[in-house]
Each structure stands twice: as C-alpha cells, then as structure tokens.
N, C-alpha and C positions, 0 to 999 in steps of 0.2 A: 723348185719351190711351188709346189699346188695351192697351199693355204695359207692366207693372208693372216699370219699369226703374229701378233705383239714380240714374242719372242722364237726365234727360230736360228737356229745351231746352224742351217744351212747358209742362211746369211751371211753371216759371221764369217764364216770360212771360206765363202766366195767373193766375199765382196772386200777382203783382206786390205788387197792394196788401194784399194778407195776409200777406205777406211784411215789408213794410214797418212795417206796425201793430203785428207781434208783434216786429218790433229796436226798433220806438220804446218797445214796453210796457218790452221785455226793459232797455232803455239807462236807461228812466228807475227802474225796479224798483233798479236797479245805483248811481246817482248819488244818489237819496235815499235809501238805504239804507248807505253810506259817508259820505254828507255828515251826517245825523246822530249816526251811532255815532263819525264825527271832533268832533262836539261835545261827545258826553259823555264821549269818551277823554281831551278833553284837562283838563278840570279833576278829572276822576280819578286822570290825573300825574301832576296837580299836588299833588293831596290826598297820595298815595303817598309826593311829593319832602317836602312839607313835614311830612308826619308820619309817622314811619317803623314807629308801632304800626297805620297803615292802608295800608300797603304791602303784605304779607303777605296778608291777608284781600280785598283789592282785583285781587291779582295772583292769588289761587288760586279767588277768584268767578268771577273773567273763563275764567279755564284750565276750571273745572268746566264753564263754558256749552260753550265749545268743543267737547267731549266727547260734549254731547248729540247723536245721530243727527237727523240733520237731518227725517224725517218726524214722530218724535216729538214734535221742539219746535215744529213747523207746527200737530200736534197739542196739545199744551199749550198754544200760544197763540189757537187757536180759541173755550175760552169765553169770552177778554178780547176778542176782534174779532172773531168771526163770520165767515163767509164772504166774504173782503176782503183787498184788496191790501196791509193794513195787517199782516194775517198773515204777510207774507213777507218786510216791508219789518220789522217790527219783529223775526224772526227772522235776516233778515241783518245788522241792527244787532248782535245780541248775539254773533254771529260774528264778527261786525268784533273787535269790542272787545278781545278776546287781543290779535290782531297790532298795533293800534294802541295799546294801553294800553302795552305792553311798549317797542316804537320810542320813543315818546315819551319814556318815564320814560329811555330809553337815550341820548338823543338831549338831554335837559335834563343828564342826570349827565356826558354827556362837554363840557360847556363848559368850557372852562378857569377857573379861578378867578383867574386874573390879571385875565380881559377884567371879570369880577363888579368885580374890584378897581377896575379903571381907570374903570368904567362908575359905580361907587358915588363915588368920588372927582371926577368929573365933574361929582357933584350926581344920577345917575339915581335917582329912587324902582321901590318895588319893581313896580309897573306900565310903567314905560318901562323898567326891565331887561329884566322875560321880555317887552315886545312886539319891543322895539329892537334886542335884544345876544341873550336865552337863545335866544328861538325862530329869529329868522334863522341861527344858529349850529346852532340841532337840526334843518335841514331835509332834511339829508341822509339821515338816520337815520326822520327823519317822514313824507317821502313814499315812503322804502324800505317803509314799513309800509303805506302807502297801498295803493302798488302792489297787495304781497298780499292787502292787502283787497277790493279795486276786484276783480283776476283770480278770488278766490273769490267773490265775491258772482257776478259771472257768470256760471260756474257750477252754484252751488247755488241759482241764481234760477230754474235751470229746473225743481227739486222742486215750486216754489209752483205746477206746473199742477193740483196734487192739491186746492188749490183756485181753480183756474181763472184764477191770477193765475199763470202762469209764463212769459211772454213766449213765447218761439222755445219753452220748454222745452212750451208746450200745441200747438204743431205735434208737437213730436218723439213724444210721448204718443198723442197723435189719431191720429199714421202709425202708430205702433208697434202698436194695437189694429186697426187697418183693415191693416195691414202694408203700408200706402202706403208704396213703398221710395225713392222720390223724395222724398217729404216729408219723412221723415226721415234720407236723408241732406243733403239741402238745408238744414232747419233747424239739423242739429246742425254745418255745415260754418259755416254763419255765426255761431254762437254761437260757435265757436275762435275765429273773423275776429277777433269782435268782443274776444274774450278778447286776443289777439296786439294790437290795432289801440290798445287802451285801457293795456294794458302799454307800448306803444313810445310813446304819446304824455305819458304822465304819467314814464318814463323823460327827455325828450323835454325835460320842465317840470322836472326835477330840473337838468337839465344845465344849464340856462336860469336856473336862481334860482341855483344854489351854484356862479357862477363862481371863488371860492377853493378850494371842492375841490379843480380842475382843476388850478390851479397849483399846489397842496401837493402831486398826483400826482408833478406834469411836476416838480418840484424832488427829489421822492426818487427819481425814475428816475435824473433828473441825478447826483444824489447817487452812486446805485447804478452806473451806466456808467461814474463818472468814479475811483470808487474802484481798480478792476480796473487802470484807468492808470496813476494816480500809485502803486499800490502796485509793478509791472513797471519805472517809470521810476526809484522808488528803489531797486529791484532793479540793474537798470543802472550807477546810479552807484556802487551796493555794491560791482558787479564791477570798475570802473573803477577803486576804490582798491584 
C-alpha cells in the first residue's frame, strides 16, 4: 500500500485476520457486558417492584452511573481491575443498567392484573408467576431495553482501546495516531455493521418471542380502518331516513 487512501481493497485483504480478531474481541466485549448487566437488572426490578422505598434510590443509582463520562469511569474502574478487559466489560455493565433497570420495572408494571388474578387462582406461586405469566408478558418492553443496551455497549466498547481492550475501537485509535486512513475508516464502518447487524437481529428475536404483540397490533389497526366505515355507513343510513 503506497497511498494513504480512505478506502483501499489492499487493506482489506491483508489485514483479514486483524480484522477478524478485533469484531470477535469487539462482539464478545458487547455480549458479556449486556449479558451480565441483564442479570443484575433483573432482580433490581424486582427489588424496585416489590419494594417501593428501594425504587427511587435504585432508579436514580443507575441514572447517576449513566452520567458518568465514559473515560472517567474506565478510569475509576482501573484500581478495582487493572489494565483488563474486565475494565470495559464492567464499565459497560453499569451503562447497561439505566436502560434495562428502567424496561424492566416498565415492562413487569404493565402486566395486567387480571392475567396476576387468573394465574394466582390457577394455583401459580410467586416463582411460576414472574417465570411463566409476568416475564413472557414484559418481553416486549425487555428486549426493547436490550436493544439500546446491546447498540450502546457497541459503541462505547470502542473507548476501552485506552486500555487496550477496545475491540475495532483499538484499530480506530492506532489509525487515528499513524493517520492510517483506511484503518480507520474500515474499522469504524464495521463497528456501525456491527451496530445495525445486532439491532436488526435482536429486533428479529423480539418479533419472534412476542407473537401476541403482533395481533394486538393487527386488531387495533382493524379496529382503527374499520371505525372510519361504520361511522360513513351510519352516516348513510342517517341520510336515508
């Protein structure tokens, strides 16, 4: 490569396997770093549903992390982990945790209390409610939170090159300093990829678990299309008498 070109085919084709290794770092940085912050959102929910003096303090924790500048908290969290992939993975856990604490607790409060009723009367105890009835019921709302967590952790995965854990985001850096303009537009084009590729598949998986959404859609459309006729048809007969 002679010329420092924005886009260049030789790139690409030589630089393959480092390409590869920094979407696998970038991919796995992004799924264990939502896959835990989903574990601890959810019984933080719960804690929030079922006590409502720890909702408040649980909901404005989570909002305060948020907040934090994302170099800072890489920095903060360097005397607990050291120079480590655990820096970036437990900084994008506590990012997580707004958007999912929040879906969740929305997502458990819009159950109807009918289905609680018929589910109790059933015989369900309070472990086969929320597996069985609450949560299949909050999924729409839960992987809505997902998503935004899953597309920001993406993202803000590529800070962690600062230290040396940032997937695609330690190409983007290393061009940026060499002003390699191929590498980092390369990098940063497959970090969107990957951004768009993980949004449209967990969209994908929503569509796929909450096939009641879909008909409760298609029946208020129905609903919606069919009012405009029957209100013009008994216009019609109005005129008729």
């Amino acid at each position: 490569m002679t010329a420092n070109d924005w886009i260049c085919g030789t790139y690409v084709s030589t630089r393959q396997g480092e390409l590869v290794d920094a979407t696998l770092e970038h991919v796995w940085l992004t799924l264990a770093s939502v896959g835990l912050a989903l574990l601890i959102a959810l019984p933080l929910a719960l804690a929030a549903r079922r006590w409502r003096s720890a909702r408040g303090p649980t909901l404005g924790l989570t909002t305060v992390l948020y907040t934090v500048p994302s170099l800072a908290m890489f920095a903060l969290l360097l005397p607990l982990f050291g120079l480590s992939a655990s820096v970036v993975v437990a900084g994008l856990v506590l990012y997580s945790l707004t958007v999912l604490v929040r879906n969740i607790l929305t997502g458990l409060e819009s159950v109807p209390e009918e289905a609680r009723d018929a589910a109790r009367g059933a015989g369900y105890g309070p472990g086969r409610l929320l597996f069985e009835i609450e949560l299949p019921l909050a999924l729409p709302s839960l992987l809505a939170g997902v998503r935004i967590a899953t597309v920001t952790a993406v993202s803000l995965a590529t800070i962690g090159a600062i230290v040396g854990y940032g997937g695609l985001g330690n190409l983007i850096y290393d061009g940026m300093e060499s002003y390699f303009k191929a590498q980092v537009l390369t990098a940063s084009a497959l970090c969107v990829l990957l951004a768009v590729v993980a949004d449209l598949a967990l969209l994908w998986l929503q569509w796929a678990l909450t096939p009641w959404a879909r008909q409760g859609r298609r029946r208020r459309l129905f609903a919606r299309t069919r009012r405009p006729a029957t209100a013009s048809a008994d216009a019609r007969a109005a005129g008729r008498l």
